[in-house]
N, C-alpha and C positions, 0 to 999 in steps of 0.2 A: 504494500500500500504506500503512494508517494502522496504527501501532502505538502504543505508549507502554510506556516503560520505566522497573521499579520496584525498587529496589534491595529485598537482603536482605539484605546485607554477614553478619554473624556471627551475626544473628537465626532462618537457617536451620538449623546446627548445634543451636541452642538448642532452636527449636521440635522440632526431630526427637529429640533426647534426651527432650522432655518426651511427646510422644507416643509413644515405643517404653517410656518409664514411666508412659505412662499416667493422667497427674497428672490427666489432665479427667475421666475415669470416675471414679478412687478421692477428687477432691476433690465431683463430685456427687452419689456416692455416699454420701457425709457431712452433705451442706448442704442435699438437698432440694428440688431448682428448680420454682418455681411453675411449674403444666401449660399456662400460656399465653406463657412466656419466651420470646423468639425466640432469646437467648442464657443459656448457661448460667451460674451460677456457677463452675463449672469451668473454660471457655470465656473467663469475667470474669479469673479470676485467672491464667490461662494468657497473657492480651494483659494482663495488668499487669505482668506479669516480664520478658516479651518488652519492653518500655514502659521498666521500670527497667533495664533493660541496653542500651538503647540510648536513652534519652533521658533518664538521671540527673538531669540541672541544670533538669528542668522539671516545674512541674507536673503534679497525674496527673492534674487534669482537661482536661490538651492531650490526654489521646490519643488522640484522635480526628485530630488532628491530626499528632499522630506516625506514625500508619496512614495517611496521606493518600499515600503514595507507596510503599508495602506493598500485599506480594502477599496481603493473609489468607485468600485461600482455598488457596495453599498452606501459608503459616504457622500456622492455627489448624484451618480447615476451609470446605470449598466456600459461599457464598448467605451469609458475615459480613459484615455492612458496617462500615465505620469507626464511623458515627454512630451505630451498636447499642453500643458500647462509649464512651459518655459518663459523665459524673462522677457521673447517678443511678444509673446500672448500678453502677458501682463501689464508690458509698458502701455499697448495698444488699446487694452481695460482702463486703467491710472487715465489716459489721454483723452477716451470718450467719456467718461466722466469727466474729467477737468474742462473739457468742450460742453458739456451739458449745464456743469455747472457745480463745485462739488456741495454746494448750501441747497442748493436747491434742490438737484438729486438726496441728498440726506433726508429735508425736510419733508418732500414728497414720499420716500419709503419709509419714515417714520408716523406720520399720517396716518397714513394706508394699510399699518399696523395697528395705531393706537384703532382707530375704527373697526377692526376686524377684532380687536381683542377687547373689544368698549371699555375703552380707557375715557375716563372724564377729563375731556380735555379742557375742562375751565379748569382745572386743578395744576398748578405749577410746582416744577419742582428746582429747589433754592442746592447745590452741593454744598452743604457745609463742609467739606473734608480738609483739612488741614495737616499739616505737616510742623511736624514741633523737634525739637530739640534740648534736652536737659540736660546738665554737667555740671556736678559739686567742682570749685575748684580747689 
């Protein structure tokens, strides 16, 4: 029996939140994927997040290499391959966003979440988070 095993640790949670909100359809819906992609920009920035939360201290054009022992056809979707997701995919993702808008495109997919998950949007929210430092001298 040959198999090989690929971890998911906390990237499956992730991906499964992003696709029950649906981030690949409402962010291609926005950005317009050339009709010959094999990947979408959607798809791009779905495996950059999944990327930034699990591989922070590295560059983003590893990740190809950070999918090297990733399930993506569970975590994004079935026939993805790692090496569809390289650094000219990505910059071309980063660019049609930056061309859309990136407040804009955020605002809009955050929207079209709070609405889907009826968030009260007269309700604001204040980050109090703070960064401190103490030292006897």
């Amino acid at each position: 029996m040959d198999f090989k095993i690929k971890r998911i640790d906390h990237l499956g949670i992730i991906a499964g939140v992003m696709k029950d909100l649906d981030i690949v359809a409402l962010t291609d819906s926005r950005l317009k994927n050339d009709k010959q992609a094999d990947v979408t920009f959607g798809e791009t920035l779905m495996a950059m997040i999944l990327n930034g939360l699990g591989f922070a201290n590295r560059v983003i054009s590893l990740t190809p290499q950070f999918f090297s022992n990733k399930p993506l056809s569970l975590l994004i979707r079935p026939g993805i391959k790692k090496d569809q997701l390289n650094r000219h995919k990505i910059g071309r993702t980063l660019d049609r966003i930056a061309s859309y808008g990136c407040e804009t495109f955020f605002n809009e997919i955050a929207l079209k979440i709070c609405v889907a998950e009826k968030i009260d949007l007269r309700t604001r929210h204040n980050d109090t988070t703070t960064f401190s430092f103490e030292q006897d001298f």
